[in-house]
C-alpha positions in Angstrom: 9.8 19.0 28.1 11.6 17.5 25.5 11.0 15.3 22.6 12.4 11.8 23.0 11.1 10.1 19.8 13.0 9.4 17.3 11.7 10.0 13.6 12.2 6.8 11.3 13.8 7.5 8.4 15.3 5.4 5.4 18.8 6.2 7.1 17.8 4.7 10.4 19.0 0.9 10.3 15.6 -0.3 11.6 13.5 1.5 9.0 15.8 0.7 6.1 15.5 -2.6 7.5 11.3 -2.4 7.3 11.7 -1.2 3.8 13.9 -3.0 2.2 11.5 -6.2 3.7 7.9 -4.2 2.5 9.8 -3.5 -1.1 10.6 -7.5 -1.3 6.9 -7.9 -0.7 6.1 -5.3 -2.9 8.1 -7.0 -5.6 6.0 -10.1 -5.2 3.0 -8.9 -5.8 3.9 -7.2 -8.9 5.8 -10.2 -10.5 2.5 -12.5 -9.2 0.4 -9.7 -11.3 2.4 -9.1 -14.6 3.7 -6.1 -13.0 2.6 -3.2 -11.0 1.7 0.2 -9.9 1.8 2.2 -6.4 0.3 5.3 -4.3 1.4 6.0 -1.1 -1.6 7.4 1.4 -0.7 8.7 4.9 -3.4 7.0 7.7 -2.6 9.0 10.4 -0.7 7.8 13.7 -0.6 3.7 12.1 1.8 5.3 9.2 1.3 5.4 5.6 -0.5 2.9 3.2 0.7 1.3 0.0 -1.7 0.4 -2.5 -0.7 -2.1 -5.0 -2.1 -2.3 -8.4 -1.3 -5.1 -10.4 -1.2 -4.9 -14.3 -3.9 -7.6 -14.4 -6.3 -5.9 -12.1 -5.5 -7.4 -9.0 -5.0 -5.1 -5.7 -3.7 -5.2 -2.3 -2.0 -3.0 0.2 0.9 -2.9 3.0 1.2 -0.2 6.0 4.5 1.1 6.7 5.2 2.8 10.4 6.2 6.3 8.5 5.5 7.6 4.7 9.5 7.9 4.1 9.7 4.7 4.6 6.5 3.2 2.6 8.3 5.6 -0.1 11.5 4.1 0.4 10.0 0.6 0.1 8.6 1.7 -3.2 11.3 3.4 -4.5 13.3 0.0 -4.1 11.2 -2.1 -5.7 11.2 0.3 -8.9 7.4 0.7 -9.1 5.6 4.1 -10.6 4.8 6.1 -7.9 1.2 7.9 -7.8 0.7 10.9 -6.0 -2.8 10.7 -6.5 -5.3 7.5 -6.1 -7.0 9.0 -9.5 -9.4 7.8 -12.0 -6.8 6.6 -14.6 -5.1 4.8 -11.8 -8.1 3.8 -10.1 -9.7 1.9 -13.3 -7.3 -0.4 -13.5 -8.6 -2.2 -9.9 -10.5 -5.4 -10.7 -13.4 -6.2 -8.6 -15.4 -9.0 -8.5 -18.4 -9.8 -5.6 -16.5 -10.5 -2.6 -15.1 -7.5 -3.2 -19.1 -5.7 -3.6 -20.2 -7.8 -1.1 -17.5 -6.8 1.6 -17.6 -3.0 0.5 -21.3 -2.7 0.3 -21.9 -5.2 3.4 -24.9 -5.6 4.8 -26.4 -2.7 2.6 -26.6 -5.6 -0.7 -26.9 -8.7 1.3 -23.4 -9.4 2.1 -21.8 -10.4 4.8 -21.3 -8.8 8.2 -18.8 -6.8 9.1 -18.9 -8.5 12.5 
C-alpha cells in the first residue's frame, strides 16, 4: 500500500504559511520580554515544541505540526536556537508560585489538575 501523506515542509505553501504566522508570535514574545531565546523539542505525533525564554525570565511555548517547521518559525524570527533545554539555558526561566503550585499540584497544596 502506498503512502499518501504528505510531509510539511517550509517549501510547502501551508507550512511556510504556519511558520511564518508561529515566528510573528514568536517575535512578540521576545520584544514583550526584552528579547529572547529558543529550543525546539519533538512531542511525538502533535509535532514539535517551541520553548520561549524571554531575557527577563519569562517563558512560554508554541507547537508546530512538524519540527522543520517549528525550526522554520524560529529561524524567521532570528532567535538563538538551542539544541539542548540545558542548565545555562534553563536558569534563565523565572518561576514564581503559580508556577510551583501548578508543577507540584496537589503534592504542596496547590491546585488540582482536574
Amino acid at each position: 500500500m502506498a503512502d499518501t501523506q504528505v510531509e510539511e515542509t517550509p517549501a510547502n505553501p501551508r507550512a511556510e504559511k504556519q511558520a511564518a504566522k508561529l515566528a510573528k508570535e514568536i517575535a512578540a514574545f521576545a520584544k514583550a520580554h526584552g528579547g529572547a531565546e529558543a529550543q525546539v523539542a519533538y512531542i511525538g505525533e502533535r509535532g514539535s515544541r517551541i520553548v520561549l525564554v524571554g531575557e527577563d525570565g519569562g517563558w512560554g511555548d508554541l507547537v508546530a505540526r512538524t519540527d522543520a517547521i517549528a525550526r522554520s518559525a524560529v529561524a524567521k524570527s532570528g532567535l538563538t536556537l538551542h539544541e539542548d533545554f540545558d542548565g545555562d539555558f534553563a536558569a534563565k526561566v523565572k518561576t514564581g508560585p503559580y508556577e510551583w503550585s501548578r508543577m507540584a499540584g496537589i503534592q504542596v497544596g496547590g491546585p488540582s489538575n482536574t
